[in-house]
C-alpha positions in Angstrom: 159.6 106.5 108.9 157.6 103.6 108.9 154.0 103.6 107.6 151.0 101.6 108.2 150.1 99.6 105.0 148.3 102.0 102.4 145.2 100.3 102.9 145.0 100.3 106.6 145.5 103.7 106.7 142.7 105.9 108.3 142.4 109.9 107.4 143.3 110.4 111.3 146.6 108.2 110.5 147.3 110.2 108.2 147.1 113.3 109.4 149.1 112.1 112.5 152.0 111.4 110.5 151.7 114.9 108.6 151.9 116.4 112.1 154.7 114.3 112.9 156.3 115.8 109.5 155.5 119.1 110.7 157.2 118.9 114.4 160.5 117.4 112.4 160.0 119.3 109.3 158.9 122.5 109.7 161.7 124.8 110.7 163.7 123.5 107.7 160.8 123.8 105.0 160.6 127.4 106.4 164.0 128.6 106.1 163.9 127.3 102.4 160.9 128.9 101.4 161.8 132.2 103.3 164.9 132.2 101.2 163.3 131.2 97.8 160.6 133.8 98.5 161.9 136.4 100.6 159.0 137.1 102.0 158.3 135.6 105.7 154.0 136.2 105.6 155.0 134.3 101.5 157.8 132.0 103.3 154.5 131.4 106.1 152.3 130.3 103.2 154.3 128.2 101.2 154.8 126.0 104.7 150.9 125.9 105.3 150.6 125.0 101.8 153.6 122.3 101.8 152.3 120.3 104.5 148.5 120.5 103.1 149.6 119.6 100.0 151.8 116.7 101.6 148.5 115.4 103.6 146.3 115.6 99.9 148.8 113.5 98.2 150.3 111.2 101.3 150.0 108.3 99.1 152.2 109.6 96.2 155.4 109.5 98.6 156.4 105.8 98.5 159.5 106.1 100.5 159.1 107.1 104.0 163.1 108.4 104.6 162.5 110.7 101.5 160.3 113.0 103.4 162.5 115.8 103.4 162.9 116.5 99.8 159.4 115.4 98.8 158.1 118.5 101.1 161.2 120.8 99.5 160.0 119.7 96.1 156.2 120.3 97.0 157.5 124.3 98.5 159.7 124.8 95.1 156.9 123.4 93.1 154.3 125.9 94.9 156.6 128.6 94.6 157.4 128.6 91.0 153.2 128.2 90.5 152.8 131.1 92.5 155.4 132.5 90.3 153.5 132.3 87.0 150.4 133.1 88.7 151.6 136.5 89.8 153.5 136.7 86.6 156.4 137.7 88.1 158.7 134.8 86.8 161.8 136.1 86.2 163.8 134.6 82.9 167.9 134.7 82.9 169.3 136.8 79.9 172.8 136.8 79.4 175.3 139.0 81.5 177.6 140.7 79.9 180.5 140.2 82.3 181.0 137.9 85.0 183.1 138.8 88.6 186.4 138.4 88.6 186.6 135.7 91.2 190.6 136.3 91.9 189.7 139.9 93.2 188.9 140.3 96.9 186.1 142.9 98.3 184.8 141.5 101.5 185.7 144.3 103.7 182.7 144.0 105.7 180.4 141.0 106.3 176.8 141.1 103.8 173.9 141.3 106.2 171.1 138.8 105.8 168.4 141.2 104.0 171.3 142.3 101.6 171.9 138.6 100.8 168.2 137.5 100.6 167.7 140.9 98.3 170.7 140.1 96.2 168.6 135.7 96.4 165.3 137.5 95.3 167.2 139.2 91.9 168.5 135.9 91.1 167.2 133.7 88.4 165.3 131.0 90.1 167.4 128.3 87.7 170.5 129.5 89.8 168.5 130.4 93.4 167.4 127.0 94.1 170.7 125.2 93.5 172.3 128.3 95.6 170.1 127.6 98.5 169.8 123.5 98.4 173.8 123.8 98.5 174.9 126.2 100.9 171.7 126.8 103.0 170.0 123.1 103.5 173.6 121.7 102.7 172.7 119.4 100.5 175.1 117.7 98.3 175.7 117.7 94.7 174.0 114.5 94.1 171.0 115.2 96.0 170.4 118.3 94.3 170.6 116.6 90.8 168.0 114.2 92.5 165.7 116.8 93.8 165.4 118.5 90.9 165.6 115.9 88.2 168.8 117.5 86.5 172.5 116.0 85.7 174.7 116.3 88.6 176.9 118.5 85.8 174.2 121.0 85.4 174.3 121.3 89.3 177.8 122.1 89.2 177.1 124.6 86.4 174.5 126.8 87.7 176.1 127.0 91.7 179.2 128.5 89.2 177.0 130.9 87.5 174.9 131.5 90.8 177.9 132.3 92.8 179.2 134.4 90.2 176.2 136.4 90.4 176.2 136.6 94.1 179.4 137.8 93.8 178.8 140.9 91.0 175.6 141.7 92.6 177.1 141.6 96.5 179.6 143.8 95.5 177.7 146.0 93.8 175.5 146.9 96.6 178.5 147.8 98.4 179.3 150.0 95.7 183.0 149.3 95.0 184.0 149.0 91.7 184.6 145.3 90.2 186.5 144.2 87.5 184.6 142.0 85.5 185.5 139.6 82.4 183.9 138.6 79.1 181.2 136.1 79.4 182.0 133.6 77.1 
């Protein structure tokens, strides 16, 4: 997106390119926020916020085609503040026992609030990579870019995310699941 120079740039400029943002960008920084959150009235806020934020601090994006995951960084970085300021950050301790991925339980399909339930109990290390990956379909690479981590360490925590998608998921359904040593 191209940008009139920084200095020619008028308040109404900029908050016709925010708008702009908003018509392109909105249903997507939504559906992330909705599934870092959980909450639509949270998911609702986080977007308001997002795109006030974006309009504050227009100048800090330097790159007008990185739009997308500048707003996705300003909703996780809202999030995780809102997080601490609730105190209900939630730290990862150790499982004792991870799935079995070789055994099979998907009898059924997962409805959408048991998988955004099962999101919300996950440790927000693991949730974020989980929904960059498989629900904005962002690639390993981009991920590792987005949030400033190795590529590796992507790779890592969609393992130990799916894993616990897969324990808890099953779970819920209430079927027994074999389960080996996490070590």
């Amino acid at each position: 997106m191209d940008h009139p120079h920084e200095g020619d740039m008028t308040d109404g400029d900029r908050a016709r390119i925010v708008g702009e943002w908003v018509e392109e960008h909105a249903s997507l920084v939504y559906r992330f926020a909705y599934r870092l959150c959980g909450s639509a009235a949270d998911a609702e806020d986080l977007v308001q916020q997002a795109f006030l934020t974006a309009q504050r601090k227009f100048d800090q994006l330097r790159d007008g085609e990185k739009v997308r995951p500048w707003l996705l960084t300003i909703v996780r970085n809202n999030y995780l503040k809102s997080l601490r300021h609730t105190k209900r950050f939630v730290t990862f301790e150790s499982h004792d026992g991870i799935v079995d991925p070789s055994h099979e339980h998907w009898d059924r399909p997962i409805d959408s609030e048991e998988l955004q339930t099962v999101l919300n109990q996950m440790p927000e290390e693991f949730r974020t990579p989980v929904i960059l990956f498989y629900f904005e379909e962002m690639s390993y690479k981009d991920i590792a870019t987005h949030l400033g981590i190795p590529a590796g360490t992507v790779m890592s925590r969609l393992s130990r995310g799916k894993a616990y998608l897969r324990q808890h998921l099953v779970s819920r359904l209430g079927e027994d699941v074999p389960v080996t040593a996490d070590h």
